[in-house]
N, C-alpha and C positions, 0 to 999 in steps of 0.2 A: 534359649538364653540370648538376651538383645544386650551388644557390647557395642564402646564405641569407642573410638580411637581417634586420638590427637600422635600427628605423627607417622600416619602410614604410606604417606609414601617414603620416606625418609629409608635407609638402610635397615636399620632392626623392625622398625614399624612396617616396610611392605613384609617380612617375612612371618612377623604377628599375625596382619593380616589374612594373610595364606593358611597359617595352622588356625587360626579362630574357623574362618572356613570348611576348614579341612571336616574339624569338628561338630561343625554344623548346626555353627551358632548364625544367629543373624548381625551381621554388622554396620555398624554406622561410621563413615570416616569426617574427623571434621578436615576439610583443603582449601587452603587459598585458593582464591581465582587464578593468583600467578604461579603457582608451583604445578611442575611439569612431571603426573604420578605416572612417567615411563616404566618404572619399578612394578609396578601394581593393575598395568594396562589391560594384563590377559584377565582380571578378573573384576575390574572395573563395573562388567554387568553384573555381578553377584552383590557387590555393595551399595548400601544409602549414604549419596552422595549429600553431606554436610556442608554448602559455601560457608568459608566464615574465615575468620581469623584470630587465635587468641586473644591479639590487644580489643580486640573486638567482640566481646562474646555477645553484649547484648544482642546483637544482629543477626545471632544463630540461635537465641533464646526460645522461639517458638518451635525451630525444628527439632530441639534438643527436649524440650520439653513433648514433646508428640511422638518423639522415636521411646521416649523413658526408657532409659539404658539401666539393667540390670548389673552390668560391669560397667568402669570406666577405666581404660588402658592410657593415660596420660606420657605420650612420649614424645609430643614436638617440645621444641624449646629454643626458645631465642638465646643465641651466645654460645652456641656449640663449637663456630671455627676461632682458632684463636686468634685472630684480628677482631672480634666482638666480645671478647671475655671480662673487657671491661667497660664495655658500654650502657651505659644509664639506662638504655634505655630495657634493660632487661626486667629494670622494675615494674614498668610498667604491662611490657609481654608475659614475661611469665609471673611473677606474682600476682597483682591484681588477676590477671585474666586465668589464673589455675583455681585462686580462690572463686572466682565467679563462676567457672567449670562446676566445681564443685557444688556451689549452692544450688544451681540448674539440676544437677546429676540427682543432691539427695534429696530435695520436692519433689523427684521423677521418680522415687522408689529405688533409687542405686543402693545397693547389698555390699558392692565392693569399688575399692576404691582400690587402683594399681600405677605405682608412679615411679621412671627410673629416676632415681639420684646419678651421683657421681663421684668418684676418689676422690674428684675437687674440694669436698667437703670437707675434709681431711688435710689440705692447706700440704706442707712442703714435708711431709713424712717418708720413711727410707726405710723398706723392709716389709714384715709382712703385716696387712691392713686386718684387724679385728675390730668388731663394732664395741667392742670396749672403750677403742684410743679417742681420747679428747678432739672434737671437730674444731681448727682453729684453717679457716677458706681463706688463701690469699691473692683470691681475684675476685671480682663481683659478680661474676660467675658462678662460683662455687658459696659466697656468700648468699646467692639468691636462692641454689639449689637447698642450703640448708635451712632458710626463712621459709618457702615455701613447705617443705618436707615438716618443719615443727608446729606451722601454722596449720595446715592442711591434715596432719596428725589431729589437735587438736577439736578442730573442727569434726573431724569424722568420730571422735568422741563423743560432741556433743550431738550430733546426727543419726549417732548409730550407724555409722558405717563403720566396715572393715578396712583395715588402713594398712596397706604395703608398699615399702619405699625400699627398693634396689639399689645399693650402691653401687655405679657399672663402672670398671676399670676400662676396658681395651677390648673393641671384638674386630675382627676382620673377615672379609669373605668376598662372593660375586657381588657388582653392583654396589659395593663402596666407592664414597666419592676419594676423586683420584687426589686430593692434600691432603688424606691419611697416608701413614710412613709407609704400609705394607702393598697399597694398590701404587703410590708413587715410586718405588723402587720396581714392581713389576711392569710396569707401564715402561718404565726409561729402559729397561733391560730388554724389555720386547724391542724397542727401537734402535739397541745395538751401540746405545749408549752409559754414560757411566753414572751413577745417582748421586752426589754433593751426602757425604755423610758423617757423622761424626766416628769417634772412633768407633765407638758400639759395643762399649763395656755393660753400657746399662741394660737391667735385666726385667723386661716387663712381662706382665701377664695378658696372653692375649685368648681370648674366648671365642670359639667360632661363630658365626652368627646365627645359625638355625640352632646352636646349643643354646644361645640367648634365647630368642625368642620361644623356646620350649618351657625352660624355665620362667620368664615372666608367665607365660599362659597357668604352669604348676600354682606357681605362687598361687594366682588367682584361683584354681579351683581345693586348693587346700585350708580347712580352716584355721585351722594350726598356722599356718605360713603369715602370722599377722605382725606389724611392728616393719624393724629398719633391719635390713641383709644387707651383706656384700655379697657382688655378684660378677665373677670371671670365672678361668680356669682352674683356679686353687693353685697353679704351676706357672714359673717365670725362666723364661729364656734369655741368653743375653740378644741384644738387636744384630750382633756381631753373625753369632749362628744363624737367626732368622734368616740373614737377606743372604749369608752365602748357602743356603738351602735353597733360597728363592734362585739364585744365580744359577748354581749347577741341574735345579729342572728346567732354565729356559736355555741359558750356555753356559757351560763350563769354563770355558776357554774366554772368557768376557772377565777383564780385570776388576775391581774392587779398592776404590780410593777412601780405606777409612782413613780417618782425623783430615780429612781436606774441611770441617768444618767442626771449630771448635765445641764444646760444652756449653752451653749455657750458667751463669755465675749461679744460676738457683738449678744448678740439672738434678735431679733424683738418682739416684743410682740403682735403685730397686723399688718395684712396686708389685706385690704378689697380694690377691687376697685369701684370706683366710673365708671359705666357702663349706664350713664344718657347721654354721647354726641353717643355711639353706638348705642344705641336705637332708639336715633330722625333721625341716621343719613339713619339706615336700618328696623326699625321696630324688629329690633329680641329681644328676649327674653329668658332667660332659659326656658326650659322645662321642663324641670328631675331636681324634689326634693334633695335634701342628702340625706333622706330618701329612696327614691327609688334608687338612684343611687348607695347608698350602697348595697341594698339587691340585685341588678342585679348584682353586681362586686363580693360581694361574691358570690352568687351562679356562675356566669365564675367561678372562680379559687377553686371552691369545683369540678365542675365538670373537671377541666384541673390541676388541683394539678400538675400532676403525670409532667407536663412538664417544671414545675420549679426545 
């Protein structure tokens, strides 16, 4: 089976990467020239290296077209940090350039089409996420993720592809970059300092990263698993518990300044998904506790500190 990925070096995509491998499919990554796949280095010889760049696809046309991917695992995306969420130019990066993935992909013979969404889609919701609730995105971000998801549906319609679109709440693990909440609180507390937080009432769903990327892979080889999921732990914690969990595995004795940083006037107070139509549709399941998923994340980045 010949897959290709947009996205692999990235946190959930190098760990894609690794299980598509594992599997023993053949893989194709598309990478910038400028991105730095440290994540994905030990395995670098096993992959067909795609130069290219989303906003860019013509310029990877021929390679994409000659590797004829059987899968296509779409998971880079422009506007993921939030100082980009609402920048123009995401229409460009990822719409145009997902649609023209695509059209590359099904001239090539692509069977399936696999592509993460995101909660974004879903705009300022509170409580538990069901693919029933009304998608109303209130950042251009999440407005792009739902343009592409209904256009790109569409299209795999009329191509005859198989179309799977992930909504991903929150995952965390080794090898997350360090302005997510849960590598940035471990990081400061390794350093013996204290993390800027809010109170920490609010209660999110956070997904281990190798349970992600197992499930994206599921999806894909079930056929059943076709249409739009949500996709986390199915289980929300508050942020309060999390980081004093985080705390007492690095020190105990290391203080904890919630409310040093107010709510945000649009803060969420809960976001859990409802992960009951993934299940029936591929059998997957988390694996990996909070618990353990924490003490394996902190122990990475006690032993890799020094690369942050």
């Amino acid at each position: 089976m010949r897959c290709f990925v947009t996205g692999g070096t990235g946190h959930i995509g190098s760990y894609l990467v690794r299980l598509l491998l594992e599997q023993g499919y053949q893989v194709a990554a598309l990478i910038r020239p400028t991105s730095d796949p440290w994540r994905i280095k030990d395995v670098l010889n096993r992959l067909q290296i795609i130069p290219g760049d989303l906003a860019a696809m013509e310029e990877a046309a021929a390679s994409v077209r000659s590797f004829a991917p059987e899968m296509v695992f779409h998971l880079g995306w422009y506007g993921v940090g939030s100082s980009h969420r609402n920048d123009p130019a995401q229409v460009t990066q990822n719409l145009a350039g997902t649609l023209k993935l695509l059209q590359l992909a099904s001239e090539s013979g692509c069977q399936r089409w696999i592509c993460l969404g995101s909660q974004a889609e879903y705009g300022l919701c509170d409580g538990v996420l069901t693919e029933e609730l009304p998608v109303r995105p209130v950042t251009l971000y999440g407005a792009t993720k739902l343009s592409v998801g209904l256009l790109s549906q569409k299209l795999c319609e009329t191509y005859n592809v198989g179309f799977t679109w992930l909504r991903l709440l929150a995952t965390y693990g080794p090898m997350d970059d360090q302005q997510h909440m849960i590598p940035y609180v471990i990081l400061t507390l390794l350093r013996g300092q204290s993390p800027a937080l809010s109170p920490g009432e609010q209660r999110w769903d956070y997904l281990y990263v190798e349970d992600a990327a197992r499930a994206i892979w599921q999806a894909a080889t079930m056929p059943a698993a076709q249409g739009v999921f949500n996709l986390g732990s199915g289980e929300a914690a508050t942020v309060k518990s999390i980081v004093e969990r985080i705390r007492d595995m690095i020190d105990p004795s290391l203080t904890l300044d919630f409310g040093a940083v107010p709510y945000r006037p649009d803060q969420v107070m809960c976001l859990q998904a409802d992960i009951s139509r993934l299940q029936q549709a591929t059998g997957w399941a988390p694996q990996v506790s909070l618990d353990e998923g924490l003490k394996r994340t902190v122990e990475w980045y006690r032993e890799n500190c020094g690369r942050y």
